[in-house]
C-alpha positions in Angstrom: -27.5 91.2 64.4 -26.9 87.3 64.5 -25.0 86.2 66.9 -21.8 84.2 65.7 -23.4 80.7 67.9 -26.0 81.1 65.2 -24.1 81.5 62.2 -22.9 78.7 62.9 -26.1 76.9 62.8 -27.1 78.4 59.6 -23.8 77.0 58.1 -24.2 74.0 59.5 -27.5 73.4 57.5 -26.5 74.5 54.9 -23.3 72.6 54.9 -26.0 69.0 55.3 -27.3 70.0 52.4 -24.9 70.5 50.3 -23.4 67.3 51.5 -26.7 65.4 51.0 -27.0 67.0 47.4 -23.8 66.0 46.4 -24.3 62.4 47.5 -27.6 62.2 45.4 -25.6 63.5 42.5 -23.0 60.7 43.0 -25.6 57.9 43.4 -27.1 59.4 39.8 -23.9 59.3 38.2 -23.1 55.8 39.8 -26.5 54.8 38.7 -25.9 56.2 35.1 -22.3 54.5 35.1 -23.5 50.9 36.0 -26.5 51.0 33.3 -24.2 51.9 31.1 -21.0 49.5 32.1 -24.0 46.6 32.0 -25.2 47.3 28.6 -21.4 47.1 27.3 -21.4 44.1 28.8 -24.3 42.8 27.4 -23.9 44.2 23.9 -20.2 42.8 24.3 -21.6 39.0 25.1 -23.7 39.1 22.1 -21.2 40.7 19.8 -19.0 37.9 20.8 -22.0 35.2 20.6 -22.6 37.0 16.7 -19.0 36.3 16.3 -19.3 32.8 17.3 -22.1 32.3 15.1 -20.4 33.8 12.2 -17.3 31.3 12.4 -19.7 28.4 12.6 -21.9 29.1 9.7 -18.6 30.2 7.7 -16.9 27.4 8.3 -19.9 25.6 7.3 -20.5 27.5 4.2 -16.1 26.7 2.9 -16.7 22.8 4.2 -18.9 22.8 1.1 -17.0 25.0 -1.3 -14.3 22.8 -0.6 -16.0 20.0 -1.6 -18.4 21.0 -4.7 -15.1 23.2 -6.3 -14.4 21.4 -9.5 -17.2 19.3 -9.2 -19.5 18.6 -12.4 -22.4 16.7 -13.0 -22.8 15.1 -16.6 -26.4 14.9 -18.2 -26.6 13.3 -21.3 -30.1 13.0 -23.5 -30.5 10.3 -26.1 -33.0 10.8 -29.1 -33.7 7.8 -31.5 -35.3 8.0 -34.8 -36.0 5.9 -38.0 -37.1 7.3 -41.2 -39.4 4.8 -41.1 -41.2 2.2 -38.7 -38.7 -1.2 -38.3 -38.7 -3.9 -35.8 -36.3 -2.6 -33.6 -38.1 -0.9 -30.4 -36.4 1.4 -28.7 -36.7 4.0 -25.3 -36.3 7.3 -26.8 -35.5 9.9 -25.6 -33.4 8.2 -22.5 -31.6 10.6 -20.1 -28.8 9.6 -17.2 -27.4 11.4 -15.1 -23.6 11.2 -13.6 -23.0 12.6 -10.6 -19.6 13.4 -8.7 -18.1 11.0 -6.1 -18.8 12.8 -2.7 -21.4 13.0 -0.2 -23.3 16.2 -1.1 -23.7 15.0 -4.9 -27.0 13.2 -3.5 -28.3 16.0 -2.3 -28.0 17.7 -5.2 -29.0 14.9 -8.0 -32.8 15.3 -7.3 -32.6 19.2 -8.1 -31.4 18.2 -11.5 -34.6 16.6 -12.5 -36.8 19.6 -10.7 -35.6 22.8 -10.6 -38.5 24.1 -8.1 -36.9 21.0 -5.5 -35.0 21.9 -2.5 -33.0 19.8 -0.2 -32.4 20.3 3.2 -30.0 18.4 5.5 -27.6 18.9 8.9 -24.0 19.5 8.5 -22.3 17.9 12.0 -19.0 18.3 12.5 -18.0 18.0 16.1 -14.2 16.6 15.2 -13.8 20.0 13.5 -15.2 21.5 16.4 -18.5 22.6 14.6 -22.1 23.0 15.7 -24.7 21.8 13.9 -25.6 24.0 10.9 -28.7 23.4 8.5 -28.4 23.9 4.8 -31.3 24.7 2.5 -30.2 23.9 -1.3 -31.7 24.8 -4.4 -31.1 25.1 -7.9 -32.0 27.3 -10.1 -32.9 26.8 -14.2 -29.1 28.3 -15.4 -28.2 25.6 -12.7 -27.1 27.9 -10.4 -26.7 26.6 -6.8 -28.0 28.6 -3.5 -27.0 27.1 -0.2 -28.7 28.9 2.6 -26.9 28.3 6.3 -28.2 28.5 9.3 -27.4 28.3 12.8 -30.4 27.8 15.1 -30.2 30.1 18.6 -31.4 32.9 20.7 -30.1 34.5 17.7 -30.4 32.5 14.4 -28.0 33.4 12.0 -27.3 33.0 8.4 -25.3 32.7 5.2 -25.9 32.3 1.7 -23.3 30.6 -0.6 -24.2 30.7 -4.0 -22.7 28.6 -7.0 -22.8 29.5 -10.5 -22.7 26.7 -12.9 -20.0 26.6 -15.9 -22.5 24.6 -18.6 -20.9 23.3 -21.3 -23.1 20.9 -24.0 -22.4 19.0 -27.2 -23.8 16.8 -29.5 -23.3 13.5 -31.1 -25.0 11.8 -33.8 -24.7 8.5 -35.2 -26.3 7.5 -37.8 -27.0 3.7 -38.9 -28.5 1.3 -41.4 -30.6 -2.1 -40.6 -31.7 -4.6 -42.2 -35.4 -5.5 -41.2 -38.5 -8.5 -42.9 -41.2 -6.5 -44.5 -43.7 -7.4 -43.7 -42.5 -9.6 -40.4 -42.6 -13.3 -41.4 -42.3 -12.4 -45.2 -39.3 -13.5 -46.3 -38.7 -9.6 -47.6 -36.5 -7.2 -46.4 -35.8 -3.6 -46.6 -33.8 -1.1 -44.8 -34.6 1.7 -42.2 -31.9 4.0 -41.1 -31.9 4.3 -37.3 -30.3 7.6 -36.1 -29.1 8.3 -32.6 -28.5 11.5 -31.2 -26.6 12.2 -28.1 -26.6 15.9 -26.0 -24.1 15.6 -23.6 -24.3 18.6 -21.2 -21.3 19.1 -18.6 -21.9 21.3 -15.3 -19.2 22.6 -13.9 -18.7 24.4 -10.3 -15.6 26.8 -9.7 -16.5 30.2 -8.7 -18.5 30.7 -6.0 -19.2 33.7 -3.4 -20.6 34.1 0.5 -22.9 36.5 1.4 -24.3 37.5 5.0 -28.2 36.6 5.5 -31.0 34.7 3.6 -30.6 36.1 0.1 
């Protein structure tokens, strides 16, 4: 039979063990913990950072909602025949092109003659407390506006505001007679009719909606 001096020294090992195992569970767990307390932390920052981002671009994105609602652009095409050759020389067809009064209408105009253009400028707004944003503009042939926003970082992020166009179009036609020497120099005269038509195309932009990413 053991003695009871060495029980005691067969509990005391085992009791170091027990101990030591215990404290190798607790340094796991700790371990396991921390990995996990820095990985909420991290995803935290860059939820916050995605959030940041987000306000930017939006605010961005409404900065030009506000200014292109109720905008339009007027086109208007003029055609000029005679029902027969006179000595009046005209252009024909002429086009113009009438933008709004605001800052982004010349960033726009140049679409109007190609719809395959883009544009691309900076939006800088540091008195509203805004980082720079780029915007990438198109147009499509129904005239429908894309805006794509993007802030530039570790992270880029983006927006797309897109624009509908309200087109409205009508035609005017004037019809006239002159009075013309035939042949020049002759002394003659006879009369052409000169006739003068006028398409005059109104875009409109109300509605409008945001969407997250490049679309």
């Amino acid at each position: 039979m053991k003695t009871v001096k060495e029980k005691i020294k067969n509990n005391n090992g085992a009791t170091v063990i027990m101990a030591l195992g215990y404290l190798l569970l607790c340094i796991t767990i700790g371990g396991i913990i921390l990995s996990a307390g820095s990985a909420a932390i991290g995803q935290t920052r860059h939820l916050k950072d995605e959030e940041q981002d987000y306000m930017t671009v939006y605010s961005a994105a409404e900065l030009i909602r506000g200014e292109m609602a109720g905008t339009f652009f007027t086109e208007e095409y003029v055609t000029i025949t005679h029902d027969q050759p006179c000595d009046v020389f005209e252009a024909s067809p002429q086009r113009s092109l009438t933008p709004p009064t605001n800052a982004l209408a010349e960033k726009l105009a140049p679409l109007f003659d190609d719809p395959a253009a883009e544009e691309t400028f900076l939006i800088q707004a540091p008195d509203l407390g805004l980082e720079d944003v780029t915007v990438q503009v198109s147009m499509s042939a129904e005239r429908m506006l894309k805006f794509v926003l993007t802030r530039s970082g570790e992270i880029p992020y983006a927006l797309t505001l897109t624009m509908p166009a309200d087109v409205e179009s009508r035609t005017e036609t004037d019809t006239s007679v002159h009075e013309f020497q035939s042949p020049p120099g002759s002394g003659e005269y006879d009369l052409c009719t000169r006739i003068l038509v006028r398409r005059i195309t109104t875009v409109t932009f109300d509605t409008s909606a945001i969407t997250k990413g490049e679309n």
